[in-house]
N, C-alpha and C positions, 0 to 999 in steps of 0.2 A: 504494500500500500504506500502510495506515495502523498504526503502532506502538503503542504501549501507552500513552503518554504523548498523543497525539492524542485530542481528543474531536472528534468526528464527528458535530454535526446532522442531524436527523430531515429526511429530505425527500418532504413530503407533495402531496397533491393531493386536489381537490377536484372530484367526480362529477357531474352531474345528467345521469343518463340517465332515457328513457323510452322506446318499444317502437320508434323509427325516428328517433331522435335525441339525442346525449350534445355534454355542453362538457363537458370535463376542463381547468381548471385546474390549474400547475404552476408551478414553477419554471425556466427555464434560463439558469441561469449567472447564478444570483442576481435574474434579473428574471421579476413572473410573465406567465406565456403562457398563451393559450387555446385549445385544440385542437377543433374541432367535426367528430364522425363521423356520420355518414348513414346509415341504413341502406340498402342496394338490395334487390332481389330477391334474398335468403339468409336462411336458417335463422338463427332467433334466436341460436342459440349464434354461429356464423360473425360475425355483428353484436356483440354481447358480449367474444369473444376480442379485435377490433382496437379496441375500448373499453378493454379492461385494457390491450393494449398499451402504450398512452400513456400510462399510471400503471404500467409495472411496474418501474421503478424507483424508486420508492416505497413507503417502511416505514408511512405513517401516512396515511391513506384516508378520508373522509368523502363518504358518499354523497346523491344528494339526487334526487326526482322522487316521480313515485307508488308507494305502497308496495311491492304486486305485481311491480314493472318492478326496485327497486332489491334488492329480495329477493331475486329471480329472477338478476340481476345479481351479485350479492355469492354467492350460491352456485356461479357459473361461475367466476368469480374464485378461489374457493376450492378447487375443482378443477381448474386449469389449475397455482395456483402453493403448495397447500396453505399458505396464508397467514392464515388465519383471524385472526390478532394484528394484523393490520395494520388492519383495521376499528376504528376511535375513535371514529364519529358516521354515524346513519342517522338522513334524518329525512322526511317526506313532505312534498313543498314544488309549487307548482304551478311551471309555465315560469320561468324567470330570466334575467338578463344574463348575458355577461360580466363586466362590472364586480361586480355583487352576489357572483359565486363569485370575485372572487380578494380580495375584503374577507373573504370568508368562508377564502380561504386565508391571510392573513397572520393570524390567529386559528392557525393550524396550523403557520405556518412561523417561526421566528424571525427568520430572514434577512432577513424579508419586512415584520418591525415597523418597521423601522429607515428604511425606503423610506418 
């Protein structure tokens, strides 16, 4: 529980999904981590939901992949946890590292400068 006198940093992550495959970059417990989901044989949304999951403790959200994929994305997200605020950066990016999305998360984390 946090008081009124506690400030509480923002903990973000960082997306590139596309139609059968997402890295969610994050934090845990100060250090970032790279989460890769798959898609199988399931409905787009079914693929989408266990996407968010791995960000849904997360206030501050940057998306990344082809436009389409992360639209399509960012409005399932929006309907699962009506969080539309939590979106900060949509951008249309071709495949990426690991590495390049968690440089692109200490950009969004401050915990994450300092590392």
């Amino acid at each position: 529980m946090h008081t009124d006198g506690q400030h509480v940093l923002p903990h973000a992550a960082v997306i590139w999904v596309d139609t059968w495959h997402a890295l969610i970059a994050h934090s845990d417990h100060g250090r970032p981590t790279v989460t890769e989901v798959d898609r199988v044989a399931e409905p787009q949304h079914d693929y989408f939901e266990r996407v968010a999951r791995e960000a849904e403790d997360c206030d501050r959200l940057m998306l990344l992949g082809p436009a389409t994929t992360w639209q399509a994305f960012e409005l399932e997200y929006e309907s699962l946890y009506g969080r539309p605020d939590r979106f900060v950066e949509a951008e249309t990016a071709a495949p990426t590292t690991p590495r390049e999305l968690v440089e692109r998360l200490r950009l969004l984390e401050p915990d994450l400068r300092r590392g």
